[in-house]
C-alpha positions in Angstrom: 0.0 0.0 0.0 1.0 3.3 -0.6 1.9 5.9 2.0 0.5 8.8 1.8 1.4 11.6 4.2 0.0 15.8 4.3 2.9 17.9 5.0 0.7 19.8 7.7 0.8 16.3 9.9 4.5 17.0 10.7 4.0 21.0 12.1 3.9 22.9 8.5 1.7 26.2 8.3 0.8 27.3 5.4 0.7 31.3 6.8 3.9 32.2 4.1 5.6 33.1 7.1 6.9 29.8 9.2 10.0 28.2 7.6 9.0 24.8 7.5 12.1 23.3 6.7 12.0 20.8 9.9 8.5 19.3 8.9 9.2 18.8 5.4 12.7 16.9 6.7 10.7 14.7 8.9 8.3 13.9 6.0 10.8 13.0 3.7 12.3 10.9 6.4 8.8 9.3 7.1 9.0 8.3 3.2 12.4 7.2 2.9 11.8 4.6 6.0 8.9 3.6 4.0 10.5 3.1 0.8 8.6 5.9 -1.2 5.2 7.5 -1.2 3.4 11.1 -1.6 4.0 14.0 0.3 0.8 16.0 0.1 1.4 19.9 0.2 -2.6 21.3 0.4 -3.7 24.5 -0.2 -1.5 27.7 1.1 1.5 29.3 1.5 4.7 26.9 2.8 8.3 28.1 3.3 11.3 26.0 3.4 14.8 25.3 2.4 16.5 22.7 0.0 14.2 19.3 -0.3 15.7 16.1 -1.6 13.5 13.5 -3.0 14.7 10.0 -3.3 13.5 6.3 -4.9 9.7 6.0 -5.4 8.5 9.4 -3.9 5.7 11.9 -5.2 5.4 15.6 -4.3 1.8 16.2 -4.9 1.5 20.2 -4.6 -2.6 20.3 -4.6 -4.2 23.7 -6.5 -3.8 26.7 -4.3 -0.7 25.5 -2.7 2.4 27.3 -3.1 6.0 25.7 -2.3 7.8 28.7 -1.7 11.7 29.0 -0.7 14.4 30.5 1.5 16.6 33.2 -0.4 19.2 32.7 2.2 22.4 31.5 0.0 24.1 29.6 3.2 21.5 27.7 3.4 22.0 26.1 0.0 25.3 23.7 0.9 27.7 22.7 -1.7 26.9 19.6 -3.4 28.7 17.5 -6.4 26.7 18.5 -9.6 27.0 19.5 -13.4 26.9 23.5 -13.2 27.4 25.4 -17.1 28.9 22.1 -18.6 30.9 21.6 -16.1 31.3 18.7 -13.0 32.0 20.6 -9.9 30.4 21.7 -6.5 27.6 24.6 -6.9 24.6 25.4 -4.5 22.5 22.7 -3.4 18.8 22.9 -6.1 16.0 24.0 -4.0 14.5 20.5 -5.0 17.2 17.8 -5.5 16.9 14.2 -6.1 20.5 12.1 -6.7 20.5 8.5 -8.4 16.6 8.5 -7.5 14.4 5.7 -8.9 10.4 7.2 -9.8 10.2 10.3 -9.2 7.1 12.4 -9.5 6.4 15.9 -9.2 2.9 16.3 -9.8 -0.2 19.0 -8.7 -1.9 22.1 -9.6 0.3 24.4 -7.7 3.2 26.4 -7.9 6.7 26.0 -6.8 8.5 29.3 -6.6 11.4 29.8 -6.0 11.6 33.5 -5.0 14.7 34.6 -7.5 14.6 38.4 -7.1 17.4 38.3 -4.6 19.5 36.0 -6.4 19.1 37.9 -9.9 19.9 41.2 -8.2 23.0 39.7 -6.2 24.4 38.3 -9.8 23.7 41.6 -11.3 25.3 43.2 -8.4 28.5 41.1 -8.5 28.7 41.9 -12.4 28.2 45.3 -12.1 31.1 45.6 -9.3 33.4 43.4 -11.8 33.8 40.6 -8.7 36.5 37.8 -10.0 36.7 36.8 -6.5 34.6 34.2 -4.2 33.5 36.8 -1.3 30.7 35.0 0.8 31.2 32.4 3.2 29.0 29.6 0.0 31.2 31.1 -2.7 34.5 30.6 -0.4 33.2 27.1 0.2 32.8 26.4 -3.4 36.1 28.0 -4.3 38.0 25.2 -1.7 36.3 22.5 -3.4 36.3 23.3 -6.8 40.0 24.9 -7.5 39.0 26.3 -10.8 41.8 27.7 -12.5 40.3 30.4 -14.8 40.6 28.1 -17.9 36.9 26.0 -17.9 34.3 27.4 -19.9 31.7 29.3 -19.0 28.5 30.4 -20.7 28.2 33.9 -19.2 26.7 32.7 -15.7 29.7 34.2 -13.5 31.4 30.8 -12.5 34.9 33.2 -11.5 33.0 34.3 -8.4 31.8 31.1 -7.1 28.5 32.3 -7.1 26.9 29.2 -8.6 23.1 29.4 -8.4 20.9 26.8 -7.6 19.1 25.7 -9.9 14.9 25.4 -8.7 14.5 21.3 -9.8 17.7 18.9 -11.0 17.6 15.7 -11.1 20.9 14.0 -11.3 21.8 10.5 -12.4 17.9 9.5 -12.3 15.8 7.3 -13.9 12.3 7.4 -14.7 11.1 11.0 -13.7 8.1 12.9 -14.3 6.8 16.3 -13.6 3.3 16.9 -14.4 0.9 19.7 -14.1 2.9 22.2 -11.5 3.8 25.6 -12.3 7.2 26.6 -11.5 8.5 30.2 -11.4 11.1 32.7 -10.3 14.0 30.0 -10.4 17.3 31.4 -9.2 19.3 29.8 -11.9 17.7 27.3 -14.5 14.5 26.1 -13.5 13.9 22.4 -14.5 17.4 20.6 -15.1 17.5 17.0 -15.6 21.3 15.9 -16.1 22.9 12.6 -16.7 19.3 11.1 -16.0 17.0 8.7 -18.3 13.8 8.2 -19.2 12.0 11.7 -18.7 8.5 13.0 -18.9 7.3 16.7 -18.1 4.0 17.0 -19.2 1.7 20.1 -19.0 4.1 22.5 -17.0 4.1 26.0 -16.5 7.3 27.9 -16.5 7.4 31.9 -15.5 10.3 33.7 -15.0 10.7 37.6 -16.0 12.4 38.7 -19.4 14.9 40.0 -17.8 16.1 37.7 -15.3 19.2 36.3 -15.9 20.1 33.2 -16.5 16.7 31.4 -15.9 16.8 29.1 -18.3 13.2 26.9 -18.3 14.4 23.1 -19.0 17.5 21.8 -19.7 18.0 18.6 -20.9 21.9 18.3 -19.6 23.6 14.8 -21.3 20.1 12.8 -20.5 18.0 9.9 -22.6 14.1 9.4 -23.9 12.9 12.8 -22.7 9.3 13.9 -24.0 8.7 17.5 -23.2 5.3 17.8 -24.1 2.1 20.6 -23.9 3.9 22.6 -21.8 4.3 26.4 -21.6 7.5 28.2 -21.0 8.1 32.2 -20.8 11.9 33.2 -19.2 14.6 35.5 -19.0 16.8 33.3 -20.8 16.6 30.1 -23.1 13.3 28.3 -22.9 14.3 24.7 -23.5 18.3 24.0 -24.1 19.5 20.6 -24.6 23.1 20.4 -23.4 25.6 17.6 -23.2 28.7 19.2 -21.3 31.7 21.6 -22.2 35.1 21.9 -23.8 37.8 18.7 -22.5 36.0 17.7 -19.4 32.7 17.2 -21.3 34.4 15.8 -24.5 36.3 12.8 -22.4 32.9 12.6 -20.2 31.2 11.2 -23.5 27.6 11.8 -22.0 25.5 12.2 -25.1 22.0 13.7 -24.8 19.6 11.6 -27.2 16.3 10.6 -28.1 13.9 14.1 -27.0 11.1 14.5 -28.4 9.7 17.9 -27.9 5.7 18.6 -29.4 2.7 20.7 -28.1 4.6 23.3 -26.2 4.6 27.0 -26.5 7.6 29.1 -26.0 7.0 33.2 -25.1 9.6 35.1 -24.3 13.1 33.8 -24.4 16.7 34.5 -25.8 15.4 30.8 -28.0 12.2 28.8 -28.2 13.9 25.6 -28.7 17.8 25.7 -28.2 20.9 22.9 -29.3 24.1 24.3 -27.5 26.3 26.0 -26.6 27.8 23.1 -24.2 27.7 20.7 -26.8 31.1 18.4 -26.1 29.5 15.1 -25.4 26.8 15.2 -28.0 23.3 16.1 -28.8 21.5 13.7 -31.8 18.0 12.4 -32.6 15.6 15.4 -31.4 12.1 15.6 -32.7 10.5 18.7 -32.5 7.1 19.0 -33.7 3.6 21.1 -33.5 5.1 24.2 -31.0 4.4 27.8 -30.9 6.6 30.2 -30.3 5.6 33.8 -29.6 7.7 36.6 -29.2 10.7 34.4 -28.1 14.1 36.2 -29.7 14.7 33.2 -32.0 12.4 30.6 -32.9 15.3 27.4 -33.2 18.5 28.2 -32.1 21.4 25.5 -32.2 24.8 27.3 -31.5 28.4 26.2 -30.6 32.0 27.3 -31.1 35.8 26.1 -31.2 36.8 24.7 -28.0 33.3 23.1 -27.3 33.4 20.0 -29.3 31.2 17.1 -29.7 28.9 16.3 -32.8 24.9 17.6 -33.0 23.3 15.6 -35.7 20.3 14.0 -37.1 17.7 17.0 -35.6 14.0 17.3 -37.3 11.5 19.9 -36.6 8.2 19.7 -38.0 4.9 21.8 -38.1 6.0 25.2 -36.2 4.3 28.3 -35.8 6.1 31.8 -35.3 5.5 35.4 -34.3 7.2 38.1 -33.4 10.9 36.6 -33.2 13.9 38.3 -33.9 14.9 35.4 -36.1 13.1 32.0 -36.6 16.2 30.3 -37.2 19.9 30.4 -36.1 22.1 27.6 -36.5 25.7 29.5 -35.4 29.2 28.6 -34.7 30.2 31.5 -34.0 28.6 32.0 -30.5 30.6 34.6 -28.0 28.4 34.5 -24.9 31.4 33.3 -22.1 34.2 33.4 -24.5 37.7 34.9 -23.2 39.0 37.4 -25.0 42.6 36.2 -24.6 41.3 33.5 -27.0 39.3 35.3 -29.2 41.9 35.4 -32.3 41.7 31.4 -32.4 38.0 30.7 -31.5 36.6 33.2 -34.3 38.8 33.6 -37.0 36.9 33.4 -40.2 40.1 31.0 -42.0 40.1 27.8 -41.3 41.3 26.5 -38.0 43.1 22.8 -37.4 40.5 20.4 -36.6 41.0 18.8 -33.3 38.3 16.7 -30.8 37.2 20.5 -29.7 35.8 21.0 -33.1 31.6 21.0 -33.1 30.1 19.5 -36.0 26.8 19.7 -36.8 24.3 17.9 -39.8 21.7 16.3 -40.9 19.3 18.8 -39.5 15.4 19.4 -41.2 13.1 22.0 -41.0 9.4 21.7 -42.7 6.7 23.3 -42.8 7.6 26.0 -40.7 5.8 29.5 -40.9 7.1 32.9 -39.4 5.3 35.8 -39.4 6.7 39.3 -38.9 10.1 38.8 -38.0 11.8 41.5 -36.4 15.9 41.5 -37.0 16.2 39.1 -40.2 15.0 36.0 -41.9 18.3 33.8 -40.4 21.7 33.2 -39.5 23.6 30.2 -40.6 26.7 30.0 -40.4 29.1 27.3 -40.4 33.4 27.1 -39.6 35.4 27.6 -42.6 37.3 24.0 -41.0 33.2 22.4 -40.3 30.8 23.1 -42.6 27.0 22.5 -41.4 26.3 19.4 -43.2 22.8 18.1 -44.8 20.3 20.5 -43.6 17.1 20.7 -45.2 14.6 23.7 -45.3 11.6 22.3 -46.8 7.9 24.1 -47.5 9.1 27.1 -45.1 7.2 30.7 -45.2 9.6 33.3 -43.5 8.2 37.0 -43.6 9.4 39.7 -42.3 7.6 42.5 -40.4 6.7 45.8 -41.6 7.4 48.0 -38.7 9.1 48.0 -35.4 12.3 46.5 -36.9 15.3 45.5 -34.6 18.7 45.8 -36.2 20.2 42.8 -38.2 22.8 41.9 -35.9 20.2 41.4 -33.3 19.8 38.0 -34.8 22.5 36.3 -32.8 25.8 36.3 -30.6 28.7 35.9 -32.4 32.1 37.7 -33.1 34.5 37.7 -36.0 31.8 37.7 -38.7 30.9 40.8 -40.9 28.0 42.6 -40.2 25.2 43.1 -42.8 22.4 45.5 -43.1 20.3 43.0 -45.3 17.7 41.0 -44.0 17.4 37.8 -45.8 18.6 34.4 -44.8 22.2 34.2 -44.3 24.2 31.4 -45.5 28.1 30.7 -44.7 30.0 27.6 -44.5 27.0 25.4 -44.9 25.4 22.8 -47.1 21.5 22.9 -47.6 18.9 21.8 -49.4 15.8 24.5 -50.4 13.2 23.6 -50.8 9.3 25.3 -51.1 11.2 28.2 -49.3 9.8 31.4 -49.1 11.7 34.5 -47.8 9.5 37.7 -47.9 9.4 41.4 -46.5 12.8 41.6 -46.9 13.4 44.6 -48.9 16.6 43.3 -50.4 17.4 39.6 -51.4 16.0 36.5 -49.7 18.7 34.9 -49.3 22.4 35.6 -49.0 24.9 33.3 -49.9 28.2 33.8 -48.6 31.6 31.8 -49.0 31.9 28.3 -48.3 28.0 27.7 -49.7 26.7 24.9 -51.2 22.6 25.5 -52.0 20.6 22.7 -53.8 16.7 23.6 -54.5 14.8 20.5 -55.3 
């Protein structure tokens, strides 16, 4: 039989105001003795600090319930984790569960993770230029990390120790679901699954504002059979990334991600809808995306990489997607800058050909159909290959791209990169790539549809 336990048994109040940290410990003790169950979380307000979940346990957060946490940063203890593509010690996630077995996360209600704090200490830390671990967490994290200034980062502030929790990882697990909840105002990434199998969020809400940093919605971080499916995400950063480790460490690590199927969902706003990269060193292959709306997001499909982060992105269909509003529906760049050193900026985006070494991406075999874009506001696309690893195979079949007739951003709004010239026109722009068009349409442009730089190979069929 199963256990079923209500969180209120074990002393919680739901008032918003009593941390509830010691009831939710003794619950999750309760289920552990009892080798799994649900924790019951009913209507209301409840505070508390980090939860781990573990083998055969269900967080059932009923409608009207809110799980809401500390913004204390001490209280988040260092734990062994994957943290921007890399395998070190960062904050404990608000919810963790480690080599778990069935997992469910399920409910009406909201987990919220009360990120205004965190986002304004990380913009603070920025702003004052800190290199430094400062806090009693970041000097923690600094003795048991040792970084040495030379991992990769993707922009998140790694140098300062200040590594964010994310709201939900799940880490070396198996068989997880999240169904139904709404998450929002996630300190770091909100919903990240890493090194983990057999994955099912279904029907989720994800809210964090525009312009918080960071706050990715789901990463899928060098996992297996993930369906993301009828779920809404609206963030600061990128909606759904896919993700499979950075530079050396990640390339050694081998830890593919594989087999997602994403269909049903719809992305607002967002730096990308649906995004392949930029820690792409172990591998990211056989993605199905299909029937998703994406509204307002700054690109529609965004798949981008550089030198020095490695691994192979191949065989990626998307199928039957709506857009409006973007800056660009499609980006597929190897040129991406975001958390690149400029000590090594020479070598990573030089437009001449570079040796060709395990830290070189490649990407192919990628098809879009039947996509339609309305009223795009920067340009038509940006594709853009290495000189040294030409995109390879991609298809743009029965595609409608239009552009918008007022309220234009500038071109170069369309992605992050360095080392590439700039251009004032608007159409599609092809470099270092090999594609097949065809039933492409390119309109509103004001200037050709497409542009075809060096290193092009275009077939229309």
């Amino acid at each position: 039989m199963v256990s079923i336990y209500d969180i209120k048994d074990f002393g919680a109040k739901p008032d918003g105001r009593t941390d509830c940290s010691a009831a939710f410990a003794l619950a999750f003790s309760k289920l552990r003795e009892a080798g799994g169950g649900t924790l019951r979380v009913p209507k209301g307000v409840f505070i508390t600090g980090p939860l781990d979940l573990t083998d055969n346990m269900t967080l059932l957060v009923e409608r009207d319930a809110t799980l809401s946490f500390v913004t204390d940063p001490e209280r988040y203890e260092p734990v062994e984790t994957r943290w921007e593509g890399i395998v070190c010690h960062a904050m404990h996630p608000l919810i963790f569960a480690r080599n778990a077995r069935n997992v469910l996360i399920t409910g009406e209600g909201s987990i919220d993770g009360n990120g205004a704090s965190w986002w304004e200490a990380h913009r603070r830390k920025k702003a004052e230029r800190q290199t430094m671990p400062i806090t009693p967490i970041e000097k923690k994290l600094a003795a048991l990390n040792h970084f040495d200034g030379t991992e990769p980062s993707g922009g998140g502030g790694r140098e300062t120790q200040f590594l964010r929790p994310p709201l939900i990882q799940f880490l070396s697990c198996d068989g997880v679901r999240v169904e139904g909840v709404t998450l929002r105002n996630s300190p770091f990434w909100t919903l990240h699954p890493v090194f983990s199998s057999r994955i099912l969020i279904d029907n989720v809400r994800i809210e964090n504002p525009s312009d918080a940093p960071n706050t990715d919605g789901i990463d899928i971080d060098s996992c297996s059979d993930i369906a993301i499916v009828d779920s809404l995400v609206d963030v600061g950063d990128d909606c759904i990334a896919l993700k499979a480790g950075a530079g050396p460490q990640g390339v050694a690590a081998r830890r593919p991600t594989r087999n997602v199927r994403i269909s049903g969902c719809t992305f607002m706003s967002g730096h990308g809808g649906v995004v392949i990269g930029s820690e792409t060193a172990g591998g990211i292959e056989n993605v199905d995306v299909v029937n998703c709306r994406f509204i307002g997001s700054d690109r529609g499909i965004r798949i981008k990489s550089r030198r020095g982060r490695g691994g192979t992105v191949q065989n990626l269909s998307f199928r039957n997607l709506t857009m409006e509003n973007v800056l660009a529906p499609l980006t597929i760049n190897l040129y991406y800058n975001c958390g690149a050193k400029s000590g090594e900026a020479d070598r990573l985006f030089s437009a001449l050909a570079e040796p060709v070494s395990s830290l070189t991406p490649r990407m192919r075999n990628i098809k879009v159909s039947n996509l339609v874009a309305a009223d795009c506001r920067a340009s038509a696309g940006f594709i853009v290959g290495l000189p040294e690893s030409k995109i390879e195979n991609l298809t743009l079949e029965n595609c409608v791209i239009s552009m918008a007739g007022e309220n234009l951003a500038p071109v170069k709004q369309s992605e992050m990169y360095q080392g590439i010239d700039e251009t004032e026109k608007r159409g599609l722009r092809l470099k270092n790539v090999e594609c097949t068009l065809v039933g492409l349409r390119v309109e509103g442009c004001d200037g050709p549809g497409i542009l075809r730089e060096e290193g092009c190979v275009v077939n229309h069929s």
